[in-house]
N, C-alpha and C positions, 0 to 999 in steps of 0.2 A: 504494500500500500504506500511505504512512502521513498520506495525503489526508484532514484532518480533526483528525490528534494535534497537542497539544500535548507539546511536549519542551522537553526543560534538556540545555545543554548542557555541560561541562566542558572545556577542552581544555590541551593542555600548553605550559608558553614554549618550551622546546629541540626539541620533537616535532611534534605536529601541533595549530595553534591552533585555539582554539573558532570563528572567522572560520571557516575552510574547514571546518570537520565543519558548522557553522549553513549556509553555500552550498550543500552537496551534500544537507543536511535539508530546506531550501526548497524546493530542486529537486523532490525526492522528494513535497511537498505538506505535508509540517509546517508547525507554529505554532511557529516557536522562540520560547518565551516570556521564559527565560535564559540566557546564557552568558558564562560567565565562563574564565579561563585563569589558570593557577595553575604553583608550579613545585616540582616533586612529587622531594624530593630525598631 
């Protein structure tokens, strides 16, 4: 389904980091082009 997209990624420091949302977007066939992790207080 997303075999072809590029995506950005955001992810959280205390939640869930950009590393595993970018893994399970690879998987799926994305282009993760950015991601970064931020801490969203």
């Amino acid at each position: 389904m997303l075999k072809g997209k590029k995506v950005i990624v955001f992810g959280e420091r205390d939640d869930i980091p950009a590393t595993t949302v970018s893994t399970c977007l690879k998987a799926a066939g994305a282009e993760v082009v950015y991601e970064n992790n931020a801490c969203f207080v």
